[in-house]
Wavefront OBJ file of the C-alpha trace (Angstrom):
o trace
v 88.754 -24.817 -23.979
v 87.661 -21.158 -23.343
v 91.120 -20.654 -21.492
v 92.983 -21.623 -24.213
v 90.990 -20.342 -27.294
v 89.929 -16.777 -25.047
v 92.677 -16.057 -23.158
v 95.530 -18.060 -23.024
v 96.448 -20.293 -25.944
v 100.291 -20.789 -24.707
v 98.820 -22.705 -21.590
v 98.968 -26.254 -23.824
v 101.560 -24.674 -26.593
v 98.612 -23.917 -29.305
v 98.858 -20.260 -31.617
v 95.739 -18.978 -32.714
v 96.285 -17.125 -35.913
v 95.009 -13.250 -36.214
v 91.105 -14.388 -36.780
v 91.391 -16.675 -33.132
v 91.323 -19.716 -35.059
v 93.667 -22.571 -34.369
v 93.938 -25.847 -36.270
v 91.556 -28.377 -34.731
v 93.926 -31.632 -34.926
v 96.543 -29.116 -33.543
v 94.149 -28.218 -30.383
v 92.884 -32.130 -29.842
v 96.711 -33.241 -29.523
v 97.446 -30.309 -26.909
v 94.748 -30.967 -24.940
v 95.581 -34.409 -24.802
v 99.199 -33.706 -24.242
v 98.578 -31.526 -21.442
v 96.833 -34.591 -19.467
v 94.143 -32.647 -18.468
v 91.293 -34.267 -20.065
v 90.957 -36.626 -23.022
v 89.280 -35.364 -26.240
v 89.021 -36.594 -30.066
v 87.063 -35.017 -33.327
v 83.742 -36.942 -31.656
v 83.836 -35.049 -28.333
v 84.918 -31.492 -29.936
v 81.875 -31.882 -32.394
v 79.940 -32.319 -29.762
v 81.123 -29.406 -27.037
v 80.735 -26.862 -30.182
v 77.094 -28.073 -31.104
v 75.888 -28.321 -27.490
v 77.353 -25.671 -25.630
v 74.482 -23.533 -24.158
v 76.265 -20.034 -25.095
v 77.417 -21.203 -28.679
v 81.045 -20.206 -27.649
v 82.661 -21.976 -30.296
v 82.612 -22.010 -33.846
v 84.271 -24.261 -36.683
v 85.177 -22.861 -40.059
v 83.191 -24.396 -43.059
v 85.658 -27.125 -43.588
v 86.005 -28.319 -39.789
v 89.584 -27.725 -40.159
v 89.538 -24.742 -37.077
v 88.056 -24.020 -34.730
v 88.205 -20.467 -31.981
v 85.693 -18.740 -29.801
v 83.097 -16.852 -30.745
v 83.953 -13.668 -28.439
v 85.067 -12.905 -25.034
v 88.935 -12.824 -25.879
v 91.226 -10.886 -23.347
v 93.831 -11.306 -26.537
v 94.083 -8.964 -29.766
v 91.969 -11.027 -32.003
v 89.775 -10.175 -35.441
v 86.941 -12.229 -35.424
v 85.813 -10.225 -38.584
v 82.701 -8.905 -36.980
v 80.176 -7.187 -38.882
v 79.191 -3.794 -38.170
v 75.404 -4.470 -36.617
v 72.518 -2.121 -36.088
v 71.053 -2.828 -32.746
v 67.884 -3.069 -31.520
v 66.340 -0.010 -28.980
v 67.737 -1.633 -25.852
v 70.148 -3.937 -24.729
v 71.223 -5.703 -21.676
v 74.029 -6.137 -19.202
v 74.162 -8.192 -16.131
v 76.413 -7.704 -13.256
v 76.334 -7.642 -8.924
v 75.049 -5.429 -7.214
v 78.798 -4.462 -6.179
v 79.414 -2.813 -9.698
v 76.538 -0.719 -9.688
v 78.342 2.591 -7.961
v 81.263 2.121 -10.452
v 79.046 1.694 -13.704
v 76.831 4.529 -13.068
v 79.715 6.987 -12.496
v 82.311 5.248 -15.143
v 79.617 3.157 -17.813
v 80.703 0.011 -19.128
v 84.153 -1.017 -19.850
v 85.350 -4.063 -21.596
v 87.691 -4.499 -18.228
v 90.276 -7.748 -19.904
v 88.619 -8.166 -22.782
v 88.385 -7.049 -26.276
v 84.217 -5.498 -25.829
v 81.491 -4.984 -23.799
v 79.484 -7.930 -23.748
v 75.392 -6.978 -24.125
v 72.282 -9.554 -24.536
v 69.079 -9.010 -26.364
v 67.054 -10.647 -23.899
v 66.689 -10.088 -19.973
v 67.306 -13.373 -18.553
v 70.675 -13.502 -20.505
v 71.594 -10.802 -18.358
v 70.273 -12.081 -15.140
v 72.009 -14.992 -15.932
v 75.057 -13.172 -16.606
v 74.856 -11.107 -13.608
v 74.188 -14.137 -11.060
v 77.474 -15.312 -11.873
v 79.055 -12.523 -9.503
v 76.876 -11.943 -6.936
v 73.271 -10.465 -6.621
v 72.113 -9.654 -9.971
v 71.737 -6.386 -11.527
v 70.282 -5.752 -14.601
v 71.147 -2.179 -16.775
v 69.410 -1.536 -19.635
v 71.339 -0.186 -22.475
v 69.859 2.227 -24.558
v 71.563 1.092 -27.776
v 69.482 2.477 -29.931
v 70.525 6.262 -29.030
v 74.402 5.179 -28.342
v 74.186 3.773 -32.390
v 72.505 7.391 -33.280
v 75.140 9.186 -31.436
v 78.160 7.307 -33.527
v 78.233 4.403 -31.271
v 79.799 1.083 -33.183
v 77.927 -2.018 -32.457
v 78.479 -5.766 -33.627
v 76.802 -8.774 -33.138
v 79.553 -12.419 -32.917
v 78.364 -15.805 -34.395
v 76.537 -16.789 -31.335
v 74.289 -13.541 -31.178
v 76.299 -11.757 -28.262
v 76.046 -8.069 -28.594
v 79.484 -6.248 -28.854
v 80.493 -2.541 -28.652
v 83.588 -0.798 -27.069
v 82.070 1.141 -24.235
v 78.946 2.379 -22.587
v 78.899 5.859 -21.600
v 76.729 5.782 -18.110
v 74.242 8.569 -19.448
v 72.970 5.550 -21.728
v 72.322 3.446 -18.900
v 69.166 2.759 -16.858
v 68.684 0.311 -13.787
v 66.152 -2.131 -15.264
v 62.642 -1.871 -13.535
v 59.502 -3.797 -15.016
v 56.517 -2.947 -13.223
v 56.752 -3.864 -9.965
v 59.176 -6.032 -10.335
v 62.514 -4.101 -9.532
v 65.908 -5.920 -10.580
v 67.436 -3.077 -7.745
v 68.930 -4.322 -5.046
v 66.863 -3.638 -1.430
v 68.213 -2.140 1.182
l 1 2 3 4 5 6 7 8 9 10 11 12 13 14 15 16 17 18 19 20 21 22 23 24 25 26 27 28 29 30 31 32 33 34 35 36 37 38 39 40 41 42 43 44 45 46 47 48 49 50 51 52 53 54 55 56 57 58 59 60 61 62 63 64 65 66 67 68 69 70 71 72 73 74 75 76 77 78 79 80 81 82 83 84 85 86 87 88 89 90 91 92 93 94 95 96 97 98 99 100 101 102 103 104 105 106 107 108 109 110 111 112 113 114 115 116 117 118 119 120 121 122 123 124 125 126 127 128 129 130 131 132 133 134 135 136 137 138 139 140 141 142 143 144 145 146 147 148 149 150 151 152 153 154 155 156 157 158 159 160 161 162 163 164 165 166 167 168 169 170 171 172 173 174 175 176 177 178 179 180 181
């Protein structure tokens, strides 16, 4: 489902309108069609209301559904501007660590730079490619300096870039998130 409702909704012959939102009966019978897996109204309810990153959204009337971020496709997902808290948090491997410091973040395929609130969100995030490394962002002085932040339906943090001068390698205590060696 995050192929199709993220990335690539032609891949079952589904259109997602200019808000990412697709017609749910119209999504069910694709996925069916496509022989992939089986799913009905039941199963969909349930994938939206128990997925652990809250990915997936219906619209009051349970009539469509589309993700909550993370599209590599030109969507408007109406966000709200959002002030943010003092710092942020983005996970990645210790491979990107040369690039981000010299280049900051970059949405790379998709639409914004994803940021958490929390730090084990971006562990998490960051374990997913590697060795984990942990920046903080210091949103608080990005927003001051004319930085536009929003935060999607499932409490992901989004903004268009982070310069690297508003970047730190998180340390807590003596704990350090760097990598060794």
């Amino acid at each position: 489902m995050s192929l199709v409702l993220r990335h690539k909704p032609e891949a079952i012959d589904i259109v997602l309108d200019r808000n990412g939102w697709t017609d749910v009966d119209t999504l069910i019978n694709a996925v069916n069609r496509s022989g992939r897996h089986f799913i009905n109204r039941e199963i969909l309810e349930k994938i939206v209301a128990t997925n652990d990153k809250q990915r997936y959204a219906f619209s009051s009337d349970k009539k469509l559904i589309r993700a909550s971020q993370g599209h590599s496709i030109a969507v408007d997902l109406e966000l709200k501007l959002a002030i943010p808290p003092l710092f942020l948090y983005h996970g990645t491997s210790f491979k990107s660590v040369e690039q981000i410091q010299r280049e900051g973040l970059k949405p790379q395929k998709r639409q914004y730079v994803h940021l958490s609130v929390d730090v084990e969100t971006a562990i998490n995030v960051g374990s997913r490619h590697g060795q984990p490394i942990v920046f903080t962002v210091l949103a608080q002085q990005m927003y001051e300096a004319g930085q536009l932040f929003y935060l999607s339906e499932n409490n992901v943090w989004l903004t268009a870039n982070v310069d690297p001068k508003f970047l730190q390698i998180l340390q807590s205590g003596s704990r350090s998130i760097k990598p060794v060696g």
